[in-house]
Residue frames relative to the residue before (quaternion, step in Angstrom):
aa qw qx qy qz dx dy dz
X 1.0000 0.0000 0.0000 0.0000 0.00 0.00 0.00
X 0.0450 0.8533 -0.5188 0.0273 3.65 -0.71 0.61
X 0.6122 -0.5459 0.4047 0.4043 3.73 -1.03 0.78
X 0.7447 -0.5079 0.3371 0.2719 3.09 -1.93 1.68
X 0.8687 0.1574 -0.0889 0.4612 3.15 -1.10 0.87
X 0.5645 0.5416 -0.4777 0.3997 3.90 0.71 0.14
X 0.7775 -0.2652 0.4745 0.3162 3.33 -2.24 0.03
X 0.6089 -0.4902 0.5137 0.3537 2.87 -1.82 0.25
X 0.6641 0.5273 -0.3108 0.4294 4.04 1.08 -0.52
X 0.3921 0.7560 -0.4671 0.2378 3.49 1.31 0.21
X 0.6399 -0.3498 0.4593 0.5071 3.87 -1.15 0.21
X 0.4970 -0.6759 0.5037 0.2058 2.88 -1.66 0.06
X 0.4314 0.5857 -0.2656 0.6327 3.49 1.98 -0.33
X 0.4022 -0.6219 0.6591 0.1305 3.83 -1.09 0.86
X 0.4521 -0.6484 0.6075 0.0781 3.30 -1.56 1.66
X 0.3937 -0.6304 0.6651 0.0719 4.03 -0.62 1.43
X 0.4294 0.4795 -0.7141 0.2751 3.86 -0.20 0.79
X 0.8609 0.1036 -0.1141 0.4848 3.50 -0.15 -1.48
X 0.6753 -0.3723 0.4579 0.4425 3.66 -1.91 0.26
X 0.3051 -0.6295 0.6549 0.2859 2.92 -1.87 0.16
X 0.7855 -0.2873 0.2492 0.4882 3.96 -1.19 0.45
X 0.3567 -0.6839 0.5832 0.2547 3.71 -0.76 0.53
X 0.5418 -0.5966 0.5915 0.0283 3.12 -1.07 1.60
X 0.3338 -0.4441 0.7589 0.3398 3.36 -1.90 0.04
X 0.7718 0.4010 -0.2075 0.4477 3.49 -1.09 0.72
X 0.5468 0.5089 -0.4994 0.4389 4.00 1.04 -0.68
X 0.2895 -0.7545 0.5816 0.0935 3.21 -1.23 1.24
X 0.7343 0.1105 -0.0691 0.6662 3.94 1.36 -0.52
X 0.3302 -0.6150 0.7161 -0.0002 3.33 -1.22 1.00
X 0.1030 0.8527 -0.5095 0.0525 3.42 -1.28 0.72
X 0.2267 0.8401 -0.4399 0.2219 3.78 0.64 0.89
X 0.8533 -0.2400 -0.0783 0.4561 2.90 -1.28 1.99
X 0.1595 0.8279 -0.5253 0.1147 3.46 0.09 1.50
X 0.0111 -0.8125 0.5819 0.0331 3.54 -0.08 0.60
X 0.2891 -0.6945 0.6446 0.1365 3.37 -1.54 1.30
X 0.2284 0.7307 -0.6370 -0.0903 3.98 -0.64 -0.28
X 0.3820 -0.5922 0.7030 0.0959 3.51 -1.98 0.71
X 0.6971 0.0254 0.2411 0.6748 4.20 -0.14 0.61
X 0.9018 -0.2659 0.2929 0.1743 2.67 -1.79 -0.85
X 0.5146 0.6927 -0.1952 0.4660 3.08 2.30 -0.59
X 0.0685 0.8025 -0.5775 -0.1331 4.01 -0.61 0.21
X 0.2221 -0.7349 0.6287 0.1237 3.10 -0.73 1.56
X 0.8621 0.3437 -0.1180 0.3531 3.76 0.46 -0.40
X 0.3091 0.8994 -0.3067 0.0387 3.57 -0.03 0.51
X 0.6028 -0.0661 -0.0910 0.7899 4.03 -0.26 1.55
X 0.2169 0.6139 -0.7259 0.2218 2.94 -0.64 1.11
X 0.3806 0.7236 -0.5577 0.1435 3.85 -0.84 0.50
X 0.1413 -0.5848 0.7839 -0.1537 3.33 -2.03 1.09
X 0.0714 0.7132 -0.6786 -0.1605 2.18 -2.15 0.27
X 0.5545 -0.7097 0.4168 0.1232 3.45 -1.02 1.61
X 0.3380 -0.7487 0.5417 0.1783 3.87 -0.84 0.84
X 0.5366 -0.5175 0.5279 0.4069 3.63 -0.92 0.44
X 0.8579 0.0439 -0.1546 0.4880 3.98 -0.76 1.08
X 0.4921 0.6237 -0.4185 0.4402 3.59 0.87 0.20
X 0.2294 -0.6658 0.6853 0.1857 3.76 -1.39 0.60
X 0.3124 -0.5977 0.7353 0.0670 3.22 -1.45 0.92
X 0.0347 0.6722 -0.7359 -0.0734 3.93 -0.94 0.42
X 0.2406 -0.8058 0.5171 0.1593 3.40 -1.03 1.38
X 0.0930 -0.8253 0.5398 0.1375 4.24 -0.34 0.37
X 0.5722 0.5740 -0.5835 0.0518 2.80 -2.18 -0.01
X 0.7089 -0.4080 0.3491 0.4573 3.33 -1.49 0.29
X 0.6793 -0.5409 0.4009 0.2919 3.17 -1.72 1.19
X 0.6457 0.5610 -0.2833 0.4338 3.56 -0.71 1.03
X 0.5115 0.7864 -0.2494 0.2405 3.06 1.36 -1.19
X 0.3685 -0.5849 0.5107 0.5111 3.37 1.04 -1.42
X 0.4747 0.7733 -0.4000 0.1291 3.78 0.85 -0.09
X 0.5436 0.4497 -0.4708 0.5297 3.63 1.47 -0.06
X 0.3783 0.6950 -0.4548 0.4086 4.04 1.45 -0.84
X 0.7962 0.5541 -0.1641 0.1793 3.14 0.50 -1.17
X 0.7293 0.4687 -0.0570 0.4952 2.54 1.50 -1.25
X 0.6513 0.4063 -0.3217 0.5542 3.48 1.64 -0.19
X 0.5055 0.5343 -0.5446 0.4030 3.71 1.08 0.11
X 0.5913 0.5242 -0.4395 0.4272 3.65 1.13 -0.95
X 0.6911 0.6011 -0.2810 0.2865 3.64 0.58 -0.52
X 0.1258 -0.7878 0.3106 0.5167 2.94 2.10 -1.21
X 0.3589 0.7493 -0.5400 0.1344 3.59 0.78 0.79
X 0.6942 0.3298 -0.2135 0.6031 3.61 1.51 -0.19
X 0.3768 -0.6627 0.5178 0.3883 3.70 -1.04 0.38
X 0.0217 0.8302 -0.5493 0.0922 2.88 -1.15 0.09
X 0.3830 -0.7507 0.4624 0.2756 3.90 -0.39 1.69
X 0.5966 0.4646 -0.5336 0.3789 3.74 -1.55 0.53
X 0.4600 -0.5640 0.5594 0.3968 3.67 -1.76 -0.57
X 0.0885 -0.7120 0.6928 0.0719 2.84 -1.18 0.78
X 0.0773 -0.9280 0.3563 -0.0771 3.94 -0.78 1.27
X 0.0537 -0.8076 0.5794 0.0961 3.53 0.47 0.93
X 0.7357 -0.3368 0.5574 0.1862 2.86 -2.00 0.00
X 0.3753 -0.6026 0.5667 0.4182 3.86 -0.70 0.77
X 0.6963 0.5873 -0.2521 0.3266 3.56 -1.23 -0.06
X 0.6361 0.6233 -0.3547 0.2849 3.44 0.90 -1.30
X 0.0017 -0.6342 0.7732 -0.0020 3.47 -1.71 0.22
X 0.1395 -0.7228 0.6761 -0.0326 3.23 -1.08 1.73
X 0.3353 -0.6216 0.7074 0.0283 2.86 -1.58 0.76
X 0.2785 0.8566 -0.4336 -0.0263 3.44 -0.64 0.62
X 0.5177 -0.7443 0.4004 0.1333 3.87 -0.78 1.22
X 0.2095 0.7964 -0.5250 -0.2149 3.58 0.32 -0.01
X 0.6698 -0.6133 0.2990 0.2929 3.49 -1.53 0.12
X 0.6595 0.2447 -0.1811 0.6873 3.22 2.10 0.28
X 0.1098 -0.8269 0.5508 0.0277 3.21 -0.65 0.99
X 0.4257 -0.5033 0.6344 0.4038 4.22 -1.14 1.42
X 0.7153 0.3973 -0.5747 0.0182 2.75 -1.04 0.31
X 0.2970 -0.8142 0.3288 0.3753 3.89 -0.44 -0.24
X 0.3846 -0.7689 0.3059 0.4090 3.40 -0.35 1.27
X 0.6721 0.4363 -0.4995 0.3294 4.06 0.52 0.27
X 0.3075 0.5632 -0.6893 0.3362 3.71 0.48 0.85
X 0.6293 -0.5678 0.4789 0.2286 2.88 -1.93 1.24
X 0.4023 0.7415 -0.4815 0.2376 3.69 0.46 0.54
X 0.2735 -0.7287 0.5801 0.2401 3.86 -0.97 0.12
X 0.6558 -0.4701 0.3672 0.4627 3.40 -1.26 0.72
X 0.7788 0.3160 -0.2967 0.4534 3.91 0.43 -0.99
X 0.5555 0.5159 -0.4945 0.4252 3.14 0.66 0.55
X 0.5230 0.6527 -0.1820 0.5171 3.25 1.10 -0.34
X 0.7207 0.2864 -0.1780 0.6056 3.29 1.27 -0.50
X 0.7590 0.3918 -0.3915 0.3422 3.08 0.63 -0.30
X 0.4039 0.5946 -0.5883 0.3705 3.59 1.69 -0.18
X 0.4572 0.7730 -0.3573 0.2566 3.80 0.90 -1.08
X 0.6241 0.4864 -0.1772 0.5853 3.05 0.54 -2.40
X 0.7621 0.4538 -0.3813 0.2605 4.02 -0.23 -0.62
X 0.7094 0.3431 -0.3538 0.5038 3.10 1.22 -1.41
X 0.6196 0.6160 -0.3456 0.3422 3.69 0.59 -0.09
X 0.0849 -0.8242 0.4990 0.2537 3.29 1.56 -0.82
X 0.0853 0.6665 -0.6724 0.3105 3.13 0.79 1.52
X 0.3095 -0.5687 0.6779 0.3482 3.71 -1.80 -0.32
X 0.7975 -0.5225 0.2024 0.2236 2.50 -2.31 0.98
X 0.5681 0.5674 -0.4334 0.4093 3.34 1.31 -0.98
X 0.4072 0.8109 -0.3781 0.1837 3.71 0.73 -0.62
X 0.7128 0.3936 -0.0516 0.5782 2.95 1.32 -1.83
X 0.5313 0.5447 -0.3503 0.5461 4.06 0.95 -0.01
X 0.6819 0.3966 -0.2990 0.5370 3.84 0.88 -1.01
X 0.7135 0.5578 -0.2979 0.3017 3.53 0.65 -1.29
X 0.6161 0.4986 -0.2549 0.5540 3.66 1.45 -1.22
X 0.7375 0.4635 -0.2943 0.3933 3.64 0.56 -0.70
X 0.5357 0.7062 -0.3159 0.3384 3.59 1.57 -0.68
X 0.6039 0.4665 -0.1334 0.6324 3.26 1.94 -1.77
X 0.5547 -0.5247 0.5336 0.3636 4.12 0.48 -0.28
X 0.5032 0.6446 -0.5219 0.2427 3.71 0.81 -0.38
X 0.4543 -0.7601 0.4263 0.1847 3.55 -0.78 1.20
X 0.4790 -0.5910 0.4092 0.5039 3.83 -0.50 0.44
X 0.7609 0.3278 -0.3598 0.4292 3.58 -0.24 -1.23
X 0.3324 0.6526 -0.5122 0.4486 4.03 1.09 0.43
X 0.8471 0.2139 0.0356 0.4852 3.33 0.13 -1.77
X 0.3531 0.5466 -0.5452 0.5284 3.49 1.13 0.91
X 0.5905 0.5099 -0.4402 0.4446 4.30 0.74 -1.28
X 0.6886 -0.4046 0.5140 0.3130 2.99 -1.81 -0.35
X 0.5254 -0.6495 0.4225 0.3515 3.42 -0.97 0.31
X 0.6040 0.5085 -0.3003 0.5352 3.46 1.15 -0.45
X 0.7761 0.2021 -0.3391 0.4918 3.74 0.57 0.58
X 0.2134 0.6940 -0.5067 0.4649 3.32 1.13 0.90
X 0.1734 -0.8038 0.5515 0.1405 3.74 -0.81 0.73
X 0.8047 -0.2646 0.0829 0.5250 3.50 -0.98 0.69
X 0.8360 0.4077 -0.1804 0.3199 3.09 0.02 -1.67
X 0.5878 0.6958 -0.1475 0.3856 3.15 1.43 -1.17
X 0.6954 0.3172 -0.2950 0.5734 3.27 1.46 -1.22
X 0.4947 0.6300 -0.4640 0.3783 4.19 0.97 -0.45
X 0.6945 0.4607 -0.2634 0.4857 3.58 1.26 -0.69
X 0.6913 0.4544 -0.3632 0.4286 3.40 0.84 -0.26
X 0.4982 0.5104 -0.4456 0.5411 3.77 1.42 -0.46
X 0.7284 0.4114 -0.3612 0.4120 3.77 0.37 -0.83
X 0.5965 0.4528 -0.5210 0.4095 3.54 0.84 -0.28
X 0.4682 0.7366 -0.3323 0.3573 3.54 1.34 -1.21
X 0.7153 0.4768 -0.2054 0.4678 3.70 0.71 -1.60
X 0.6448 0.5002 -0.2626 0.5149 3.73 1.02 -1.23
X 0.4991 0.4602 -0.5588 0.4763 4.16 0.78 -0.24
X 0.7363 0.3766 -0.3299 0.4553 3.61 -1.69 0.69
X 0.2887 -0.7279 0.5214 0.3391 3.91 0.69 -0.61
X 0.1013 0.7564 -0.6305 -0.1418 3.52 0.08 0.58
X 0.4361 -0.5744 0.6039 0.3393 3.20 -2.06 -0.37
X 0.8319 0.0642 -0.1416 0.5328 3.61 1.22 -0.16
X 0.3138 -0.7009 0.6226 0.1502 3.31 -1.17 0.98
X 0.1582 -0.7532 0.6377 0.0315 3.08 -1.44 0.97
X 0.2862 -0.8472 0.4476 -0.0098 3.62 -0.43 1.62
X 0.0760 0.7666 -0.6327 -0.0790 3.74 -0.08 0.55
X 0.8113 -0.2429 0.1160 0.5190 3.70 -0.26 1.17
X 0.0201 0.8605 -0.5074 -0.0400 3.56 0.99 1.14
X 0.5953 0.6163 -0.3089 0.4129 3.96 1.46 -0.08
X 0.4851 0.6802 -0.4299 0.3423 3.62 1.49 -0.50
X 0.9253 -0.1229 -0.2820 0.2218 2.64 -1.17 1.52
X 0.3787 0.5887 -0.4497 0.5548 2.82 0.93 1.03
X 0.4257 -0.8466 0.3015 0.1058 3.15 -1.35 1.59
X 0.7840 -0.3675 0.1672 0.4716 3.59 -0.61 0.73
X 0.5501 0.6815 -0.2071 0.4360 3.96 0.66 -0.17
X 0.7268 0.4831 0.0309 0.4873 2.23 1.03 -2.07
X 0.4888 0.6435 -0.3124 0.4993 3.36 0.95 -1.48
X 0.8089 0.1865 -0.3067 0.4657 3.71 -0.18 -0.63
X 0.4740 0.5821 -0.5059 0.4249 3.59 0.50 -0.61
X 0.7910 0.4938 -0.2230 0.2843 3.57 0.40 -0.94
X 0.6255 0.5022 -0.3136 0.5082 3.06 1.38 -1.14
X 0.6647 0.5376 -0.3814 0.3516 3.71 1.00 -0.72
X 0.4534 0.5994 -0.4459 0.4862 3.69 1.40 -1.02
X 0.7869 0.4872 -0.2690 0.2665 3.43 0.41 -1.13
X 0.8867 0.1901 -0.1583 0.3905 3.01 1.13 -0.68
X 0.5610 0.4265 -0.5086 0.4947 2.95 1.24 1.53
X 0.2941 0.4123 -0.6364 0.5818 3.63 1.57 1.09
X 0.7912 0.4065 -0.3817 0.2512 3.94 -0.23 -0.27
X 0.4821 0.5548 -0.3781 0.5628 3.09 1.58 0.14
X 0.7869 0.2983 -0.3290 0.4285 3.26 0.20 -0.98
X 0.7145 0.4773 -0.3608 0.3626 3.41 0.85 -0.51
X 0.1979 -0.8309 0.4087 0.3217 3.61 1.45 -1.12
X 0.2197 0.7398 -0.5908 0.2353 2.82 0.77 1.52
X 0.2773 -0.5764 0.6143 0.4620 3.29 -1.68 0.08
X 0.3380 -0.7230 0.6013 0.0373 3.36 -2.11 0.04
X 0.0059 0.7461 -0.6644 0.0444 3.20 -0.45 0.94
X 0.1311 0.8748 -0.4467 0.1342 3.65 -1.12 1.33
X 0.1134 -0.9090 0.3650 0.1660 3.57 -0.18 0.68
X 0.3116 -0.8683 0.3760 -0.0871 2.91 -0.65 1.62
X 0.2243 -0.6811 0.6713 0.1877 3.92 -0.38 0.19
X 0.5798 0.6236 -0.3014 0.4291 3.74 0.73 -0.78
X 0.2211 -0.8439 0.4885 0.0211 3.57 0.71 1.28
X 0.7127 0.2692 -0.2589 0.5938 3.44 0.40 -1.45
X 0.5511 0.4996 -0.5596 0.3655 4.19 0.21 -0.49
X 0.6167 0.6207 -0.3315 0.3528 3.63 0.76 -1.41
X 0.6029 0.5766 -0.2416 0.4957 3.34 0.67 -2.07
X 0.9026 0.1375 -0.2770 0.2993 4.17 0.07 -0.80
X 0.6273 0.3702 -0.4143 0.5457 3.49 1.41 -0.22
X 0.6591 0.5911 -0.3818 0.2653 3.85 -0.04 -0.51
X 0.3252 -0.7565 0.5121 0.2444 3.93 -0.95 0.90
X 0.8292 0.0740 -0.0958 0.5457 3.46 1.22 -0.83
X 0.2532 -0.8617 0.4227 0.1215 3.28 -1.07 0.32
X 0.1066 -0.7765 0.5869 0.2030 3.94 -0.24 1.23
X 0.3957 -0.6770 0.6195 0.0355 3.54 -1.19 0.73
X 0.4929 0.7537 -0.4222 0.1035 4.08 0.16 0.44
X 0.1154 -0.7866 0.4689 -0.3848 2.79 -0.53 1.79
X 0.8441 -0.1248 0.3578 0.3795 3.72 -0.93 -0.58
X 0.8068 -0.0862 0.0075 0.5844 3.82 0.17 1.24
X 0.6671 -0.5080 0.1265 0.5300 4.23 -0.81 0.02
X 0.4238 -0.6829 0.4363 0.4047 3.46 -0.92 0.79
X 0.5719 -0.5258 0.5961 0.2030 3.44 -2.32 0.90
X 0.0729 -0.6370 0.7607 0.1016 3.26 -1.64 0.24
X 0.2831 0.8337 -0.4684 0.0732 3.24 -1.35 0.20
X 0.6936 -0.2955 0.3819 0.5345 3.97 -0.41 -0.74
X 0.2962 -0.6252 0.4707 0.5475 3.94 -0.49 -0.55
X 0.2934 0.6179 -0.5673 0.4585 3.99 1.32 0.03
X 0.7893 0.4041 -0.3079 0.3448 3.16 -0.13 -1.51
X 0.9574 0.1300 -0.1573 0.2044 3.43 0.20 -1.13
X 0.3727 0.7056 -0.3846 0.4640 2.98 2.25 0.37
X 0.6055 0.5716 -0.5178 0.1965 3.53 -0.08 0.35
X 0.7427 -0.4314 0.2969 0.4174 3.87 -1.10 0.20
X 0.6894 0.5619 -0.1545 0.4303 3.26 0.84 -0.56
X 0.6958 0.1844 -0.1469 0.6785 3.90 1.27 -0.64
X 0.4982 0.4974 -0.4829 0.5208 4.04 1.11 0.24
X 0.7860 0.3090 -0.2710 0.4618 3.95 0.73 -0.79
X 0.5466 0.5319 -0.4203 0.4916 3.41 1.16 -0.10
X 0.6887 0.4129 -0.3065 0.5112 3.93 0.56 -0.82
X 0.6856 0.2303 -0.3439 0.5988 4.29 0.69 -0.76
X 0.6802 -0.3951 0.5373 0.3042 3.74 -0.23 -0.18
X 0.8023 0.1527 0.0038 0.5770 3.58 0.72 -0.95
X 0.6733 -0.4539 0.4301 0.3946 3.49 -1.52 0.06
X 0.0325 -0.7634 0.6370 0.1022 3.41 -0.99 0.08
X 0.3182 -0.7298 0.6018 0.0634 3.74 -0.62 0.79
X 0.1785 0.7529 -0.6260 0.0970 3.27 -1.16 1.31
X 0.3109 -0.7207 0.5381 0.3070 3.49 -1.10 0.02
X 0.4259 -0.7402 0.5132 0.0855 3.64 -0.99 1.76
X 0.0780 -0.8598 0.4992 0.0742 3.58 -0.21 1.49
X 0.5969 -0.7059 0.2466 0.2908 3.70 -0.35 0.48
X 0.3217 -0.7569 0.5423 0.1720 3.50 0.28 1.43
């Protein structure tokens, strides 16, 4: 496979500037998106496009612009290019820091249920959503401040799942949350997206997690970012070219 419009000597990993042909099923469109702060550009041509049920896992080396990314798709940042959902959609979205502070006198289901309001979701919403992720009631009865890592990664995903989206957005949905755990999660996740059929779009440091649950991969980093399979762009050769440096992972079997 090789970037739009190149030679036969092109890489083998597809160049993220322009879309690719709209698809039955492409749930986001993305062409030549550029993010800038002032005078700074954290983002530039950037573009994809996302299938209906498919996970995207976005990478690269802190800095990149990859949370940038993920809140232009949201429209919380401007940001020059198209950016093109599907009629219909409903996003859900996780970030990897959350305003809020975890010693307010609040319970996890409370927390959801401020959700269920500003959404004008119903109540049952917030019963289906907590049970989808495994989060136990007398769990999400405690405060949020004594929730442990994993525990509180499951309540943001129930959080995202109030309203019914059609896509979750993941800003490091594993942060802080220990190595164990880290997979537990990625599986919760991707067997709420089966059963639900969502698509997913998530950024991940978790190379080898990426490499076995993810369908496509954006790479941004160091010169124009790649798109591609995780074949395509997981390999030693376009991981040290996009961070600058090697990066060691371990390839689990998809």
């Amino acid at each position: 496979m090789r970037p739009a419009g190149a030679g036969p000597s092109a890489p083998l990993w597809r160049i993220a500037a322009a879309p690719y042909p709209r698809e039955v099923g492409t749930v986001v469109e993305v062409a030549h998106v550029g993010v800038s702060f002032g005078r700074t550009e954290v983002l530039r041509d950037v573009g994809f496009a996302v299938a209906e049920g498919t996970t995207l896992a976005i990478i690269g080396p802190n800095g990149s612009g990859k949370t940038v990314l993920l809140r232009a798709l949201i429209g919380a940042v401007p940001h020059r290019g198209t950016i093109r959902w599907a009629p219909g959609t409903r996003t859900g979205y996780v970030p990897q820091k959350l305003d809020i502070e975890r010693d307010l006198p609040i319970t996890g289901e409370d927390f959801l249920r401020a959700k269920a309001a500003v959404a004008r979701a119903p109540a049952q919403d917030v019963t289906r959503a907590r049970e989808l992720v495994e989060l136990a009631a007398d769990v999400a009865r405690k405060p949020i401040g004594v929730l442990s890592g994993g525990q509180f990664q499951r309540l943001l995903l129930a959080f995202a799942l109030v309203g019914r989206p059609t896509v979750l957005l993941f800003d490091e949905p594993t942060a802080g949350v220990d190595e164990p755990g880290q997979e537990q999660l990625y599986e919760t996740i991707h067997r709420v997206q089966a059963r639900e059929r969502l698509t997913l779009i998530l950024v991940s440091h978790e190379l080898s997690l990426v490499y076995r649950y993810a369908t496509e991969v954006l790479c941004l980093g160091r010169g124009r970012p790649c798109f591609g399979s995780p074949k395509e762009v997981l390999t030693p050769e376009t991981i040290a070219e996009m961070y600058g440096t090697p990066v060691k992972f371990h390839l689990h079997d998809r």
